[in-house]
Backbone as a chain_set.jsonl record, in Angstrom:
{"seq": "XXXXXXXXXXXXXXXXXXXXXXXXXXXXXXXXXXXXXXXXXXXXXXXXXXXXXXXXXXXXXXXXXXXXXXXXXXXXXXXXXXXXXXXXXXXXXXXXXXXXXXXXXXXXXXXXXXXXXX", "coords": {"N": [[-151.13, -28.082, 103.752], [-153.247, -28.515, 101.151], [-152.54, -30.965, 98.477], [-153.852, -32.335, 96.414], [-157.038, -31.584, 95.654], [-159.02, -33.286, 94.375], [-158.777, -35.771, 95.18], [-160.36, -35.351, 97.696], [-162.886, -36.674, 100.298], [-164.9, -34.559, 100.706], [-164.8, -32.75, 99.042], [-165.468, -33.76, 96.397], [-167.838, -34.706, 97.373], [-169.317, -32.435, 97.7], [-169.259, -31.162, 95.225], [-171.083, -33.327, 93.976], [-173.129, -32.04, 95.306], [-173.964, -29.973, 93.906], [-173.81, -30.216, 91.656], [-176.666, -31.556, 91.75], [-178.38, -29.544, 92.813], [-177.832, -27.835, 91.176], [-179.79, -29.091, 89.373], [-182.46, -29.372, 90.667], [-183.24, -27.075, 90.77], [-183.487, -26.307, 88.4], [-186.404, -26.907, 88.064], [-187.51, -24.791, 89.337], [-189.794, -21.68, 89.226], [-189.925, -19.827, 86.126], [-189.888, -17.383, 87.19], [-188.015, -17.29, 89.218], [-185.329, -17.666, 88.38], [-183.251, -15.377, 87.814], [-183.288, -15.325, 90.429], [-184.032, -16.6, 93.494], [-182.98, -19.06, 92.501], [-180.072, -18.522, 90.969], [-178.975, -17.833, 93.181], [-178.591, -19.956, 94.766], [-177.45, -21.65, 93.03], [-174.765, -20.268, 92.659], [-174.237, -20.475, 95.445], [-173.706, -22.846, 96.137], [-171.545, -23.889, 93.988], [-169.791, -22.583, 95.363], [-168.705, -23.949, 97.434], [-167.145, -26.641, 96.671], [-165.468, -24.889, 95.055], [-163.883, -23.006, 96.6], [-162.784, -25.046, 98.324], [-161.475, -25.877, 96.668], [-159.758, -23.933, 95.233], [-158.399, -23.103, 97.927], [-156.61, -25.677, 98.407], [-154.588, -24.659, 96.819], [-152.966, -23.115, 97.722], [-150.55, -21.689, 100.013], [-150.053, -22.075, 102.496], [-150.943, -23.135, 105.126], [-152.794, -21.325, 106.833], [-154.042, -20.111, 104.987], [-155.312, -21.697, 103.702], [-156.792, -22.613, 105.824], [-158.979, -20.256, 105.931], [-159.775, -20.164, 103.074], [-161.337, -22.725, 103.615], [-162.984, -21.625, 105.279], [-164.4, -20.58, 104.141], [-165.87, -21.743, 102.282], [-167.385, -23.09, 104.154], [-169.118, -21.276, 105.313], [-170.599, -20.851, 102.743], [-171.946, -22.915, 102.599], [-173.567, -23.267, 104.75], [-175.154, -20.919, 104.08], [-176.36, -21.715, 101.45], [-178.016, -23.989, 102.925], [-179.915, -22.204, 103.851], [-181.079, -21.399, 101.675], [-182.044, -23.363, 100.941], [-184.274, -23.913, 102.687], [-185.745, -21.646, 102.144], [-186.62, -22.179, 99.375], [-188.101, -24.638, 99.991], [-190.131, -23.466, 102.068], [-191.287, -21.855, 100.321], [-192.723, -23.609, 98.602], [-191.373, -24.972, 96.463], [-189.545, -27.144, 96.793], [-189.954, -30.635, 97.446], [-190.984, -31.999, 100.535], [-189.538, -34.561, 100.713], [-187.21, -33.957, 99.042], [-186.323, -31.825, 100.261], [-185.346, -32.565, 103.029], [-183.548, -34.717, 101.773], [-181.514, -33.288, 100.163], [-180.82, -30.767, 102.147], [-179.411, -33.082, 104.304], [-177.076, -34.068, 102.841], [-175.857, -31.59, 103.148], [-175.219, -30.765, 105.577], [-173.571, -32.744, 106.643], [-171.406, -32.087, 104.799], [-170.826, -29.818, 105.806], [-169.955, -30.95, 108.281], [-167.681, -32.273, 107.554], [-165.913, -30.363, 106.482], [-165.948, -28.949, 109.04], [-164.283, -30.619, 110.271], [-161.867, -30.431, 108.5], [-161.182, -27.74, 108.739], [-160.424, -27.722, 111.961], [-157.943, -29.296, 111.398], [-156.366, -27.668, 110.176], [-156.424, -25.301, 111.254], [-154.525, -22.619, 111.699]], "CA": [[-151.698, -27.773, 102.452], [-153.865, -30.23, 100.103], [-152.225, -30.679, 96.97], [-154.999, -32.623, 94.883], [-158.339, -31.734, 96.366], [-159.667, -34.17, 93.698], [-158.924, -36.856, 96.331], [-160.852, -35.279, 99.017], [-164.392, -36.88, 99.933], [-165.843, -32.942, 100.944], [-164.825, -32.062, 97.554], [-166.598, -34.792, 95.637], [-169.53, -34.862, 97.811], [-170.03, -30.828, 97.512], [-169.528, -31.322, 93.815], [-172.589, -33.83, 93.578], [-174.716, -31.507, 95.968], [-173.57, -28.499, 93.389], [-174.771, -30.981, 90.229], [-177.783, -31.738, 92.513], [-178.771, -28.16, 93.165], [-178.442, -27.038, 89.424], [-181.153, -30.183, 88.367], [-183.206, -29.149, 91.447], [-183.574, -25.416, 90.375], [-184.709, -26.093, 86.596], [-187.824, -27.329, 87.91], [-188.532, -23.906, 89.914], [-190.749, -21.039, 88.538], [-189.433, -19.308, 85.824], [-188.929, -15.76, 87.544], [-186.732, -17.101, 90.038], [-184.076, -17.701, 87.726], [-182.253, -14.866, 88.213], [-183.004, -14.91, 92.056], [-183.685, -17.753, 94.171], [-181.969, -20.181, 91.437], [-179.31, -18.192, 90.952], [-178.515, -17.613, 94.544], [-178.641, -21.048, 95.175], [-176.182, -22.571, 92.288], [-173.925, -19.797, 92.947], [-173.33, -20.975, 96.723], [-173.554, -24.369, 95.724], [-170.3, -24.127, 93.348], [-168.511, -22.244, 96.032], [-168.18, -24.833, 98.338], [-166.222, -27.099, 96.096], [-164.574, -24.038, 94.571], [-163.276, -22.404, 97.856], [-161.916, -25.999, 98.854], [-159.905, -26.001, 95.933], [-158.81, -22.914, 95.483], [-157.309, -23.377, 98.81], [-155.638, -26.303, 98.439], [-153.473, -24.687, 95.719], [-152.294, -21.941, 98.15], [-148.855, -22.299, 100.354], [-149.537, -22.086, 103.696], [-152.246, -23.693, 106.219], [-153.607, -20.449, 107.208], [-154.72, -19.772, 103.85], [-156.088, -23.34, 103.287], [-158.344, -22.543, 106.152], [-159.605, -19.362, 105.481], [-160.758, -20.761, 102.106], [-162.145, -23.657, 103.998], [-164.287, -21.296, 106.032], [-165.482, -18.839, 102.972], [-166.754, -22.877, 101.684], [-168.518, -23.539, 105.064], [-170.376, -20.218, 105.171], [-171.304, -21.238, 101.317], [-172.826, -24.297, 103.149], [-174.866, -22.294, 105.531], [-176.127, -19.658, 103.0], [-176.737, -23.164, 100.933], [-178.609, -24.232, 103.756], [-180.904, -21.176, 104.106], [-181.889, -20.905, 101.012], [-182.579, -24.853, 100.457], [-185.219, -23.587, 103.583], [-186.316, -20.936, 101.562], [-187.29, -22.907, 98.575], [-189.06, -25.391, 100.716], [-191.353, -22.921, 102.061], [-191.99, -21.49, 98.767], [-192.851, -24.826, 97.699], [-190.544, -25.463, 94.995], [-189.415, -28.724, 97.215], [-191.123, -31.669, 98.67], [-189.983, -32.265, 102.215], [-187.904, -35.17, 100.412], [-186.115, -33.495, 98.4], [-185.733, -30.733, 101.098], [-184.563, -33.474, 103.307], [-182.282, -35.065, 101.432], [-180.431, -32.157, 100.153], [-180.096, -30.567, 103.822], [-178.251, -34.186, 105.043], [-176.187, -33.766, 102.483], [-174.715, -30.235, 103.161], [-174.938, -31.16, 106.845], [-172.336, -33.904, 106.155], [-170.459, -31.458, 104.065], [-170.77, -28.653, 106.91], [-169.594, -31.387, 109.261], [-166.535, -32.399, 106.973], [-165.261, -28.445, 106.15], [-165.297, -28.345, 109.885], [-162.836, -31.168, 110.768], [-160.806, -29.851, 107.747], [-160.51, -26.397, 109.605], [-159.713, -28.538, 112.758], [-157.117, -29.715, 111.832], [-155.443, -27.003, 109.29], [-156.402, -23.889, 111.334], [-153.395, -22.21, 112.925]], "C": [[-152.126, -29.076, 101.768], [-152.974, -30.09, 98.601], [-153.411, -31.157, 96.13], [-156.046, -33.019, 95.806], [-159.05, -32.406, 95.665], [-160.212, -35.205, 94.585], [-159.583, -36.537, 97.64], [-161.984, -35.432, 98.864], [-165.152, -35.083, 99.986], [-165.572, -32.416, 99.812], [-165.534, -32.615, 96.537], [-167.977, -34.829, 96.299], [-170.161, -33.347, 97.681], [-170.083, -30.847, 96.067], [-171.041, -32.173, 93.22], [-173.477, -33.539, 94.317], [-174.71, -30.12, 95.028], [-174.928, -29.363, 92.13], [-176.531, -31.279, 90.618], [-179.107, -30.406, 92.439], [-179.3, -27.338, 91.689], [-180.018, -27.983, 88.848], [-182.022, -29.929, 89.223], [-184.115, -27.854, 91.247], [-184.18, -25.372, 89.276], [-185.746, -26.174, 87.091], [-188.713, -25.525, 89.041], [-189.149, -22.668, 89.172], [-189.681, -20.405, 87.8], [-188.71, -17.618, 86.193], [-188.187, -15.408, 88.93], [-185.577, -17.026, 89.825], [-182.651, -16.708, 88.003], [-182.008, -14.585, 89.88], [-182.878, -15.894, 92.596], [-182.526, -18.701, 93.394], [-180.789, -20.155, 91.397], [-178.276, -18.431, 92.592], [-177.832, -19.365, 95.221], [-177.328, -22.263, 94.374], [-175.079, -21.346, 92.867], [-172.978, -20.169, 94.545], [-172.985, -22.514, 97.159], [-172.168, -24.41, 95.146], [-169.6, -23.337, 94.155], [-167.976, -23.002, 97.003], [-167.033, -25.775, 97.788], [-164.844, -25.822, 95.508], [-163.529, -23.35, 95.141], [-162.546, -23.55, 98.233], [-160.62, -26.346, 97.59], [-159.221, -24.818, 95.412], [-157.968, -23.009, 96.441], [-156.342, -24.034, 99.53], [-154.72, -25.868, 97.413], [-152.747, -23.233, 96.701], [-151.187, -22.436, 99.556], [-149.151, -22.126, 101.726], [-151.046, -22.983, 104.431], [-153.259, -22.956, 106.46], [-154.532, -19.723, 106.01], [-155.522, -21.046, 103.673], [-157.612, -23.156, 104.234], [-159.188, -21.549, 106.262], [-160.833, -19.696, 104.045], [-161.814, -21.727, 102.293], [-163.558, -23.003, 104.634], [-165.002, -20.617, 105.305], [-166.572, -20.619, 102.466], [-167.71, -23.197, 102.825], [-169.646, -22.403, 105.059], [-171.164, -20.439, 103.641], [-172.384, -22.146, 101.966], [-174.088, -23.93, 103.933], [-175.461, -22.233, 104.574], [-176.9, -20.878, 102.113], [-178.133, -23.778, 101.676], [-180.059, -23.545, 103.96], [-181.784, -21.001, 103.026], [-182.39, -21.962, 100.534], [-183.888, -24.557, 101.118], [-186.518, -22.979, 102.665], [-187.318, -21.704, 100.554], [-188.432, -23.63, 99.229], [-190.327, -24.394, 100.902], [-191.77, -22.254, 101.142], [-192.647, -22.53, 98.151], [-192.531, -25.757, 96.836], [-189.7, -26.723, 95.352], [-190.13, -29.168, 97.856], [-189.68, -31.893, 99.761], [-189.283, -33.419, 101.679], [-186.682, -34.975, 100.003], [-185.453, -32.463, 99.236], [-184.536, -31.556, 101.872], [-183.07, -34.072, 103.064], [-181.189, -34.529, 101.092], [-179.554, -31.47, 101.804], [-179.352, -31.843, 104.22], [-177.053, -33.895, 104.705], [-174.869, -32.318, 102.407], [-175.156, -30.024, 104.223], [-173.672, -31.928, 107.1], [-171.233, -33.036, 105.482], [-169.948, -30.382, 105.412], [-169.484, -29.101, 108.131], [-167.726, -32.013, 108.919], [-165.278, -31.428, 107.086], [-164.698, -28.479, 108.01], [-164.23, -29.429, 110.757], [-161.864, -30.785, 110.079], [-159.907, -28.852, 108.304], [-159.886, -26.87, 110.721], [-158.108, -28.185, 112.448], [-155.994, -28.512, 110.947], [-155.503, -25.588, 109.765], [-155.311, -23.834, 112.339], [-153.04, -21.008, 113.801]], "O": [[-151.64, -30.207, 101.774], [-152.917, -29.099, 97.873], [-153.894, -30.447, 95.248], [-156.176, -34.045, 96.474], [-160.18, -32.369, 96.153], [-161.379, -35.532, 94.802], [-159.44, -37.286, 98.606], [-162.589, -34.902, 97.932], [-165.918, -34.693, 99.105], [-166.244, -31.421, 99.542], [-166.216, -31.899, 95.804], [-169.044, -34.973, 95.702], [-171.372, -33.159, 97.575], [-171.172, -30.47, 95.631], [-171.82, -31.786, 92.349], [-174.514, -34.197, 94.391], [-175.432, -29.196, 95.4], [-176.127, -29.223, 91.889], [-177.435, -31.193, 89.787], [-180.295, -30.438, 92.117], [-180.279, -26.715, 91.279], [-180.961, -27.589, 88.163], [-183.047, -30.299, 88.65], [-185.31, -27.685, 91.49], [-185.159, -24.673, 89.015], [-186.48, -25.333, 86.573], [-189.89, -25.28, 89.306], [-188.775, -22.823, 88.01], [-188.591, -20.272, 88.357], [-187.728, -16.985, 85.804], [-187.878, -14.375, 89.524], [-184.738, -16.543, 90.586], [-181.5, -17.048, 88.274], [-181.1, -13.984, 90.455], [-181.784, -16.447, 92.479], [-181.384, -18.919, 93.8], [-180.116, -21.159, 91.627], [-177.232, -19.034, 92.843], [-176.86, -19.642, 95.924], [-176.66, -23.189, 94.835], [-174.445, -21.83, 93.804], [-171.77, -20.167, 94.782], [-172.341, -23.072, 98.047], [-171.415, -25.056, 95.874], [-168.455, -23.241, 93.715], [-166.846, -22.771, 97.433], [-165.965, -25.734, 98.398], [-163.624, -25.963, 95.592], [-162.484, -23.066, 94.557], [-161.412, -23.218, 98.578], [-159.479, -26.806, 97.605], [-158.011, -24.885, 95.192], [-156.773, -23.024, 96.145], [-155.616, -23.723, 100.475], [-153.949, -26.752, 97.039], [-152.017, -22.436, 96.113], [-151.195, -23.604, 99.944], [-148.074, -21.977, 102.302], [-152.055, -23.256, 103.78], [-154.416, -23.374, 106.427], [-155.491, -18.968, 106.17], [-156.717, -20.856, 103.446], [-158.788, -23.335, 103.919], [-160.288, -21.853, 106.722], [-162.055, -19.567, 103.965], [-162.846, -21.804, 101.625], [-164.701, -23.46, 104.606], [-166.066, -20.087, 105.625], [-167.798, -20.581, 102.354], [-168.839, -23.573, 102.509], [-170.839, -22.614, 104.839], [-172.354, -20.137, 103.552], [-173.59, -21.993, 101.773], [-175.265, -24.241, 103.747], [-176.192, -23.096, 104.09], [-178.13, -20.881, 102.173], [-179.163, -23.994, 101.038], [-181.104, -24.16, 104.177], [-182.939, -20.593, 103.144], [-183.236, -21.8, 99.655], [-184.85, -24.826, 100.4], [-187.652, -23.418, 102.475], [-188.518, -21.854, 100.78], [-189.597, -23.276, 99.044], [-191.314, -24.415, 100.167], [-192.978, -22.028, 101.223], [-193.174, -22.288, 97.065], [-193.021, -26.835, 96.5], [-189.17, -27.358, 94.44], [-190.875, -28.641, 98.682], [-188.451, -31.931, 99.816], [-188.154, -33.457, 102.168], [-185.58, -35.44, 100.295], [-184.267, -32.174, 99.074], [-183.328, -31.46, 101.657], [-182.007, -34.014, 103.682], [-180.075, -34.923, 101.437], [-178.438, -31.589, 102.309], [-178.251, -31.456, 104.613], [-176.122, -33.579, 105.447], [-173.742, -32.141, 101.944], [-175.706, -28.922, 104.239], [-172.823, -31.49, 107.876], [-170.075, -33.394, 105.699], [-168.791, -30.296, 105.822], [-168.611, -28.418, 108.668], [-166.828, -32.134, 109.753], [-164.15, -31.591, 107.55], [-163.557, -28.187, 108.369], [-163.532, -29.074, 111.707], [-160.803, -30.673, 110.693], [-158.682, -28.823, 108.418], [-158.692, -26.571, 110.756], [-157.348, -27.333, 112.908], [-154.791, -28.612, 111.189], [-154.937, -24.691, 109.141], [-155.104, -24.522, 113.339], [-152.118, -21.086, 114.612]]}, "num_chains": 1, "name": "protein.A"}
């Protein structure tokens, strides 16, 4: 079990692809708001949210359950960073750079599970 997921880099680095994601989305059309936009912060703050929720729970097997509801966030994250792109609403840099970053996160979550799944 984690006690203070504060101290974990996959928790800080999904936190500034969450903050990332929200300043990325203002700029897309207004009547995605409640769709793409939405969709997109919502699986954005579950990655951090799922990693700490499940460091506050008592056993391992719970720790990585939560770990894996945050990697599928990362996917779905993933898919719909795609999405945007071909809608237009990113330049291939910004597509870019976002995808590394919740590649790196993807790749984090899954040494976490590693080592905490039992």
């Amino acid at each position: 079990m984690i006690h203070n997921f504060r101290d974990l880099d996959v928790w800080k680095k999904s936190m500034a692809l969450a903050s990332a994601i929200y300043s990325v989305t203002r700029s897309f059309p207004q009547y995605e708001a409640y769709g793409l936009c939405s969709q997109m912060q919502r699986a954005a703050t579950s990655i951090p949210s799922n990693i700490a929720e499940g460091s506050g729970r008592f056993s391992d097997k719970e720790l990585s359950h939560f770990l894996n509801i945050s990697l599928g966030s990362a996917y779905e994250l993933e898919t719909e960073l795609l999405v945007a792109f071909n809608a237009q609403y990113l330049s291939q840099e910004q597509c870019d750079e976002m995808r590394q970053q919740i590649v790196e996160i993807q790749k984090m979550l899954y040494a976490l599970i590693r080592k905490y799944n039992v």
